[in-house]
C-alpha positions in Angstrom: 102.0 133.2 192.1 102.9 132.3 188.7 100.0 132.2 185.8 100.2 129.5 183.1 98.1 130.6 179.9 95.7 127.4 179.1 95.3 126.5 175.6 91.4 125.6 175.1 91.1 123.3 172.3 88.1 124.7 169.9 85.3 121.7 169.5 84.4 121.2 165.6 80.7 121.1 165.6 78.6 118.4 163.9 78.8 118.8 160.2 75.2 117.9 160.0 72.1 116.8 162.9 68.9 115.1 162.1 66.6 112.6 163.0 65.8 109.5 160.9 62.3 107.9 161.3 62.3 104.1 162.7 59.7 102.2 163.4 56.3 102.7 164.8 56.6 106.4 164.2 59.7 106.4 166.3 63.1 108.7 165.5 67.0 107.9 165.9 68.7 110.7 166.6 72.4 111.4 165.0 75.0 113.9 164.5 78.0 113.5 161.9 81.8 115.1 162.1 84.3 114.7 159.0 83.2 114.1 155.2 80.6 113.2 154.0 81.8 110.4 151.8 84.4 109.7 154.1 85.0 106.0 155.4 81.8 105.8 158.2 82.2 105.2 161.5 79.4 104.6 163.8 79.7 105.8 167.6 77.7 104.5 170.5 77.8 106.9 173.4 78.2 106.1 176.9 75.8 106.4 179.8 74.7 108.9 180.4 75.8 110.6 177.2 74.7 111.3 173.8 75.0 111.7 169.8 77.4 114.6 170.6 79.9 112.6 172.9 82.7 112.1 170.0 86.0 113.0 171.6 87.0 116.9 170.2 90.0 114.7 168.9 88.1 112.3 166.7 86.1 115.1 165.3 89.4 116.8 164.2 90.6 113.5 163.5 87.4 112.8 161.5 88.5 115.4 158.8 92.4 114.5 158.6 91.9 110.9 158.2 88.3 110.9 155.9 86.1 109.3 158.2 82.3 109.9 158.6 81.8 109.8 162.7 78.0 109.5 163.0 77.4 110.2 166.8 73.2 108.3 167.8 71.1 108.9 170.0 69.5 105.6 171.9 66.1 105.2 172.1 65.2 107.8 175.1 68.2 109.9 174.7 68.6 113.6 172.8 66.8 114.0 170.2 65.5 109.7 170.3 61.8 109.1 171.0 62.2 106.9 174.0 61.8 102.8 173.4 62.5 99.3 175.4 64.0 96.8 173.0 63.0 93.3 174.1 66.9 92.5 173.8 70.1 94.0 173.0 70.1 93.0 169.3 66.9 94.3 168.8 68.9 97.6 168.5 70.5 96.8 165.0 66.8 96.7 163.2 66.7 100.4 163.7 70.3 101.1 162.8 69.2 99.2 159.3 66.3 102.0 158.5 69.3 104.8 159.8 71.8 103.4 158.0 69.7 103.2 154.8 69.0 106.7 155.1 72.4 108.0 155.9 73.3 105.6 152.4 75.9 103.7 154.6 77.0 100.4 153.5 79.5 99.3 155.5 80.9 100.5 158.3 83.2 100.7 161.4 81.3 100.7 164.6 82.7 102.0 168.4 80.8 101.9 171.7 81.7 103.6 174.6 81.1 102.1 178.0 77.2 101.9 177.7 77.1 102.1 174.2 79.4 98.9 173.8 76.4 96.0 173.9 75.2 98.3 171.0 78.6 98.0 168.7 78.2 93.9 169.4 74.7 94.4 168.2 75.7 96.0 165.2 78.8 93.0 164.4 76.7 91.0 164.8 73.8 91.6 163.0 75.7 93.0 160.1 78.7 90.5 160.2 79.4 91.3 156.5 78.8 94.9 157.0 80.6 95.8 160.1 84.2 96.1 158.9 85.8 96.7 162.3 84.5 96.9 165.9 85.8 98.9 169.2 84.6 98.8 172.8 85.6 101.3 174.7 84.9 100.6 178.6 82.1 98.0 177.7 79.6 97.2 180.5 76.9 94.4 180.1 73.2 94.9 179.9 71.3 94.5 183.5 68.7 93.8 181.6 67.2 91.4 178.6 68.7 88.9 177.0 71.7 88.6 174.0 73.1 85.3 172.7 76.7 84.5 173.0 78.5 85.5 170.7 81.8 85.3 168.5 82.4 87.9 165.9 85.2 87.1 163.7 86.0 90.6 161.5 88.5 91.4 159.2 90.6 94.3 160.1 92.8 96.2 157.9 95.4 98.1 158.4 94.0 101.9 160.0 90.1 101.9 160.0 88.2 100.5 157.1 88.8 101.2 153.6 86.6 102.2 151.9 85.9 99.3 149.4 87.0 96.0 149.4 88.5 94.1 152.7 91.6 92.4 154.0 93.6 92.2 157.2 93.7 89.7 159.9 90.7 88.6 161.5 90.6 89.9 165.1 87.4 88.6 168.1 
């Protein structure tokens, strides 16, 4: 029998965890890996999953490159007081108070699988805001209702920069 020694990659912890108070008394959850004023970069788990799903590459990655990965929590998940959103886009009122306290303008914004709806949300909502958008493994919601939509983004070169904008517009 021959023994192969395993190299276990060590897993950077969050740099910071909180909650951030929404409304009705409710709380968004988040976690956040690389710099603090790096470029931010919002990540939608998938399902089930949570705030602390960021690959243990991206969290490495976050510090390389200068990005601020902020990992949340949906509504019922970790440390989220549990809500039903009457739609999809309902979502990206929230993220507005979180974002506001975090002190993020704009952003980058990728869902995972279950978490993907959310990202749209977020373009959507915030089309001069959202700098770039990813779907990992999107699935559609089985439940409630979001308008068609279209999101035209600029994209720069790497992630987004962190002023001004450029790039060719991508769907």
């Amino acid at each position: 029998m021959v023994w192969k020694a395993l190299w276990v990659t060590a897993v950077l912890p969050p740099r910071v965890e909180g909650t951030i108070p929404v409304a009705s008394g409710r709380r968004i959850g988040f976690s956040e890996f690389g710099p603090h004023d790096g470029r931010p970069v919002f990540w939608f788990h998938g399902t089930p999953g949570a705030r602390r799903q960021v690959p243990a590459e991206a969290r490495s990655m976050a510090w390389d490159q200068g990005l601020r990965i902020v990992g949340i929590d949906r509504p019922g998940i970790g440390s989220s007081t549990p809500h039903v959103y009457g739609q999809v886009l309902d979502f990206a009122a929230d993220m507005e108070i979180v974002m506001a306290g975090l002190g993020i303008d704009r952003f980058a914004v990728v869902g995972l699988s279950g978490g993907g709806p959310y990202a749209l949300a977020m373009a959507r909502r915030f089309p001069d805001r959202a700098v770039g958008v990813g779907v990992l493994g999107g699935v559609a919601p089985r439940s409630g209702s979001m308008p068609p939509m279209v999101v035209l983004l600029p994209w720069p070169d790497g992630l987004p920069p962190s002023s001004g904008s450029g790039g060719s517009p991508c769907l």
